[in-house]
N, C-alpha and C positions, 0 to 999 in steps of 0.2 A: 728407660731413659739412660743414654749415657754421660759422664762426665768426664773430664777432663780439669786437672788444678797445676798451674805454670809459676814457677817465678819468675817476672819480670825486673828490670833495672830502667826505667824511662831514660830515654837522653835529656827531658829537661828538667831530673835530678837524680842524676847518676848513682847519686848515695844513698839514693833510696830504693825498699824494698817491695813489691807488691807482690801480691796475689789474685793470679785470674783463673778463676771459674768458667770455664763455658759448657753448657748442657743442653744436648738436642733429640729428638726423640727417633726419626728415622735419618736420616743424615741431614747435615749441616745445612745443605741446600734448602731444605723446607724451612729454615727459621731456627735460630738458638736461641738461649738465655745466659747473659754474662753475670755475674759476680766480682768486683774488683775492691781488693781490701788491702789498707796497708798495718793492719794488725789493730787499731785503733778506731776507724773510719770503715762500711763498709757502702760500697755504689753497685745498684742492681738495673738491668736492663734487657731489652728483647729485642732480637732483632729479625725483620718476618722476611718471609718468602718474599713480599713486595719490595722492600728495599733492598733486598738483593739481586735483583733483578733491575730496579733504576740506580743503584750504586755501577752495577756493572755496566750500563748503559751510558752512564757520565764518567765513565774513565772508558769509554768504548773499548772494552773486553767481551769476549766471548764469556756467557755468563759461567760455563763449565771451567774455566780458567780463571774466572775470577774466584771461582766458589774452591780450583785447587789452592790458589793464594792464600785466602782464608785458611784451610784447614793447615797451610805451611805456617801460619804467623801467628796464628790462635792456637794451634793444638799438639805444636812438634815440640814444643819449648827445647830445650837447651839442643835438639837437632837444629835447629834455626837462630839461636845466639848470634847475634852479630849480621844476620842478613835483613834483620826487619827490627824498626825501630819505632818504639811507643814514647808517646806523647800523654803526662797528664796535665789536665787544664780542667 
């Protein structure tokens, strides 16, 4: 399995710090598993082959370009600073 650990800054609280986790077994495209903690609080979740396939499908992308998006925005971290922006809610 491989992993991957980013810090992120959300734009909807700047000041604040988190940490994401993503862990997938043959690549990204077949499904991950996220980890997101702000030192205090942690939120765990999986995301499968199937919703990446209808996620890609409702922003009509080509699923190999949805799935390079993905691995730009979940796994580049500070190579992607400032081009992709999180939301926590």
């Amino acid at each position: 399995m491989e992993k991957t650990l980013n810090r992120i800054h959300p734009v909807s609280d700047p000041e604040a710090v988190y940490f994401l986790q993503v862990s997938w077994e043959k690549d990204l495209s077949s499904g991950f598993g996220i980890i997101l903690t702000d030192g205090e609080h942690a939120w765990t979740g999986t995301v499968s082959e199937a919703e990446i396939s209808r996620e890609a499908a409702d922003m009509e992308l080509n699923r190999e370009k949805y799935v390079e998006e993905l691995k730009k925005a979940l796994l580049q971290g500070e190579e992607s600073a400032g081009k992709y922006n999180f939301t926590v809610s």
